[in-house]
C-alpha positions as a Markdown table, in Angstrom:
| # | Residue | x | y | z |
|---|---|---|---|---|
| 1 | Unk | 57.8 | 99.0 | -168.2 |
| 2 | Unk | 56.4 | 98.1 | -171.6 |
| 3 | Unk | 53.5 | 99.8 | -173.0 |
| 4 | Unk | 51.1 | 97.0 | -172.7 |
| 5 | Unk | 47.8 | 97.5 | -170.9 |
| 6 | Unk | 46.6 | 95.1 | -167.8 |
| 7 | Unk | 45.2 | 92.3 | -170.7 |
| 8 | Unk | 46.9 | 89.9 | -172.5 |
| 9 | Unk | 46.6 | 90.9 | -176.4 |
| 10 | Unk | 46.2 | 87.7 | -177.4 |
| 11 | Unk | 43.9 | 85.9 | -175.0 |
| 12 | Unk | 42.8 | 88.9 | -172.6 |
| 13 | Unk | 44.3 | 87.3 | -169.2 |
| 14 | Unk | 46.0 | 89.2 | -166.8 |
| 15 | Unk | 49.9 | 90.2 | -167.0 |
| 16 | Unk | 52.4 | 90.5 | -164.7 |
| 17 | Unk | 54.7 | 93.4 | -164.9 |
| 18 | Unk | 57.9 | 93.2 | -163.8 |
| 19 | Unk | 61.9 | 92.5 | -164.8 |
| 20 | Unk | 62.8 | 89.1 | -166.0 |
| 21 | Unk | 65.7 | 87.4 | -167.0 |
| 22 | Unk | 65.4 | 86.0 | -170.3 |
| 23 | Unk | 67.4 | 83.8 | -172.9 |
| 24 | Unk | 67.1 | 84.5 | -176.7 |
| 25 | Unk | 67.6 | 81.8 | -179.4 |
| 26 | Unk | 69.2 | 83.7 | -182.2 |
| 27 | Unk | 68.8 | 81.9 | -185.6 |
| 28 | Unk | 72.3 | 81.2 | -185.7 |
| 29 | Unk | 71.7 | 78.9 | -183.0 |
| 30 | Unk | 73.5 | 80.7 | -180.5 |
| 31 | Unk | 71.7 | 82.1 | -177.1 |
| 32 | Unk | 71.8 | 85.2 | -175.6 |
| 33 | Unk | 70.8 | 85.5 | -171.7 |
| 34 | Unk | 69.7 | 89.3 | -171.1 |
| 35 | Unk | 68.9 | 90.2 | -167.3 |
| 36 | Unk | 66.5 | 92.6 | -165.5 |
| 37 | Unk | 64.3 | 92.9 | -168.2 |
| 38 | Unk | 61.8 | 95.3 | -167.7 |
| 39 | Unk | 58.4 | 93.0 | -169.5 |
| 40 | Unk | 54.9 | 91.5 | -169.2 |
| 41 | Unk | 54.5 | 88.3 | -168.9 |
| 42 | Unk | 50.2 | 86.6 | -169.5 |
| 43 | Unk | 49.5 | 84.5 | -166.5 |
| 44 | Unk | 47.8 | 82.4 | -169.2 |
| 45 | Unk | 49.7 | 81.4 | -172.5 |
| 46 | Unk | 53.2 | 82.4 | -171.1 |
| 47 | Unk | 54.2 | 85.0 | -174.0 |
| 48 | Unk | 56.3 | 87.7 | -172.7 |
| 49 | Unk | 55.7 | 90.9 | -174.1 |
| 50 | Unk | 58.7 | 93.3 | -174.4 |
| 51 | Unk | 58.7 | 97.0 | -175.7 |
| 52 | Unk | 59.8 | 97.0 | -179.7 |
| 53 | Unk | 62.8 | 99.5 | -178.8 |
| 54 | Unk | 64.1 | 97.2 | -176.5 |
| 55 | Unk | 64.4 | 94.0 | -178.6 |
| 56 | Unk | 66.0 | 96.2 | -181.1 |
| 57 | Unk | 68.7 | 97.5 | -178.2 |
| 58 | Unk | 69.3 | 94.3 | -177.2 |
| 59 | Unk | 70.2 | 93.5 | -180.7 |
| 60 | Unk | 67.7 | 90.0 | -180.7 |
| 61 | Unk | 65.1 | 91.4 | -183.4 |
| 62 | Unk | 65.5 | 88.0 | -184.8 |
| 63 | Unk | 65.6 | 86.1 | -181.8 |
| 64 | Unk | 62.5 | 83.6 | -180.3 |
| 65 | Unk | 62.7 | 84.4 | -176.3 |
| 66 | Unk | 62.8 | 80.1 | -175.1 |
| 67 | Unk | 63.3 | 80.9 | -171.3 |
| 68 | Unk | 61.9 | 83.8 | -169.3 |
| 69 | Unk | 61.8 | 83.4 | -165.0 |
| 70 | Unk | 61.2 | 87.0 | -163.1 |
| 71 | Unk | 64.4 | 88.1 | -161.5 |
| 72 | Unk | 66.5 | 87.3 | -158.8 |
| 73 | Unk | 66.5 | 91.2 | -157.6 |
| 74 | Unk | 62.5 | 91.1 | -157.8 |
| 75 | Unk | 62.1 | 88.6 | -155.7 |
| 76 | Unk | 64.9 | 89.8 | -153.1 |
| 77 | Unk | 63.1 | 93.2 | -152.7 |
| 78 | Unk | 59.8 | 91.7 | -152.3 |
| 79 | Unk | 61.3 | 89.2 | -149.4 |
| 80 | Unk | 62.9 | 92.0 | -148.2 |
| 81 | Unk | 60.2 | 94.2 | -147.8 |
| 82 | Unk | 58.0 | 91.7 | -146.1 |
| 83 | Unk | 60.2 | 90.7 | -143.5 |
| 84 | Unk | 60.0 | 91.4 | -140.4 |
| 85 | Unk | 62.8 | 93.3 | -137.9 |
C-alpha cells in the first residue's frame, strides 16, 4: 500500500486503504484506465494518494487522476467473506 499514515495530509480525515481502479487524463488529452491500484483515498476531500514510484511505473507523472471507484475484486472478497454457507 502507499506510504501514507491513517490522516489525510491535507485536511487530516481518515483514509481508506485499499486497490482502486482509476483513469488518468494525460495532457494530451488522452485517458488511461489503470486497475487494482494499490492507494489511499481521504473520506473527506476525495484526493487519492498513490506512492511516487508507482505514478512513475504507470508512466502518468503528468497525468490528473479524474475517476477513482475501489475495485471490483475488493468488493468481491469482502462479499465473499461475509457470506454465509
Amino acid at each position: 500500500m502507499t506510504s501514507f499514515g491513517d490522516g489525510c495530509p491535507q485536511c487530516n480525515r481518515r483514509l481508506v486503504h485499499s486497490r482502486f481502479d482509476a483513469t488518468f487524463r494525460l495532457p494530451d488529452g488522452n485517458e488511461r484506465l489503470c486497475f487494482g491500484l494499490p492507494a489511499s483515498l481521504c473520506e473527506d476531500c476525495q484526493q487519492l494518494y498513490l506512492d511516487p514510484s508507482l505514478i512513475d511505473m504507470l508512466d502518468v507523472p503528468s497525468g490528473r487522476c479524474v475517476f477513482a471507484i475501489e475495485s471490483d475484486l475488493v468488493l468481491q472478497s469482502q462479499a465473499w467473506s461475509g457470506a454465509d454457507f
